[in-house]
N, C-alpha and C positions, 0 to 999 in steps of 0.2 A: 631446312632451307632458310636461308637469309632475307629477310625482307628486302626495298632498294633501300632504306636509313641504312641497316643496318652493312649492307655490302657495301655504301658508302662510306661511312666509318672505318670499313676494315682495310681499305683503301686508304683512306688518309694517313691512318696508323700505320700502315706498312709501309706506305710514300714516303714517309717521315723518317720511320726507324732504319730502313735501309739506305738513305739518304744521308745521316747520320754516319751510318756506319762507313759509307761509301768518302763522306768529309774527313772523316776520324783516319781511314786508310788512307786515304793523303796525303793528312799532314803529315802521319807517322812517316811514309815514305820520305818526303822533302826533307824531313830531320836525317835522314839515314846517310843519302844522296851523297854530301859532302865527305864524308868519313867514307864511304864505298867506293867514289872515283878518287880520291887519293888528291883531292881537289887542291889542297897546299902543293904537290908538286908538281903543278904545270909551270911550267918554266917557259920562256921564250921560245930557249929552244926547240920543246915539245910544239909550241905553237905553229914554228916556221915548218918544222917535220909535219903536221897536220895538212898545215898550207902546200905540202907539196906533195902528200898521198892525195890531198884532192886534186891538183894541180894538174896529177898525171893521170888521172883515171885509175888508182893501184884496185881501187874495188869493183872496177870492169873487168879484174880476173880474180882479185883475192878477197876473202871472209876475213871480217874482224868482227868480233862481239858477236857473230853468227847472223851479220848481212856484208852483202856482196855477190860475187858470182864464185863458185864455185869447179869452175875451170884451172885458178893455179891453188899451192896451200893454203890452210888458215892461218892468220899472223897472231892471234891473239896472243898467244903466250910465243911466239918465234924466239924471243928476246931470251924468255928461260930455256927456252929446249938448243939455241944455236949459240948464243954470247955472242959480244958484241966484236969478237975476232971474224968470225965466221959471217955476221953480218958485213960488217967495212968489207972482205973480200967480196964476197959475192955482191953488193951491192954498186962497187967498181968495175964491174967485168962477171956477169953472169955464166958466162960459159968458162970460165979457170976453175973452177971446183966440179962440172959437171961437162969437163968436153963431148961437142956434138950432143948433147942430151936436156939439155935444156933452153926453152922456148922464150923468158922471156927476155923483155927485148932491154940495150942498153943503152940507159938513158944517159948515161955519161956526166953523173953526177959530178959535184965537186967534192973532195972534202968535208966543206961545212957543212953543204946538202947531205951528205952521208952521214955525217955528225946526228945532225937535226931530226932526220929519219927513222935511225937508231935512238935519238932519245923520246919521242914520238911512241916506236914501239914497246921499250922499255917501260913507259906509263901505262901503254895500253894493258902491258902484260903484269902490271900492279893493281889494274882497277878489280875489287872486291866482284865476282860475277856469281858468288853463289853455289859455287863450284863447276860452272862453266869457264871452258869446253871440259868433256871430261877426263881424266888421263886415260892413255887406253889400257887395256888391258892385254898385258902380254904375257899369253900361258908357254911353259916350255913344253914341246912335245917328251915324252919319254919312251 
């Protein structure tokens, strides 16, 4: 049994050391951050696309980074898995690739706005996440 000096002590010292370590994982993180989100290429563009996924509410239905809602798909990687042919369509006119079958709604972008959107999620689907989301797994039946 511990005396109180002595459970004191062993309190400080562990206040400390994990305290420490807790500084230490930090800063390591904040050195990482920049090299991870790909931070040289945010562009304007990127920006204005940002300004207008929040603009609209886009994560009152869709997942980026793994927040949002979970009612339309996740965009994280969109960029890799549709190109950005596939985006400009459907982002013009959602129901021409999906007649009658899909919900969401058309906001009647412009061009640029489409532009910006698309380059928006092209950074997002560059940012280093660790191997999130993860690819799925597609078994063939035999």
């Amino acid at each position: 049994m511990l005396s109180k000096s002595q459970a004191r002590l062993f309190f400080i010292i562990g206040t400390v050391a994990f305290s420490g370590v807790f500084l230490w994982l930090t800063v390591d993180t904040m050195r990482k951050i920049p090299q991870q989100t790909r931070q040289q290429n945010i562009t304007a563009e990127v920006n204005r696309g940002k300004l207008i996924w929040d603009a609209n509410n886009c994560m009152g239905c869709h997942t980026i980074f793994g927040e949002g809602a979970y009612y339309a798909p996740e965009l994280t990687k969109a960029y890799e898995r549709r190109g950005e042919q596939w985006l400009t369509l459907f982002l013009k006119d959602p129901e021409v690739l999906y007649p009658g079958q899909r919900k969401m709604v058309n906001y009647h972008f412009s061009d640029a706005e489409i532009a910006d959107v698309i380059a928006f999620l092209k950074w997002v689907g560059e940012v280093d996440l660790n191997g999130f989301p993860a690819k799925p797994t597609l078994s063939q039946t035999k």
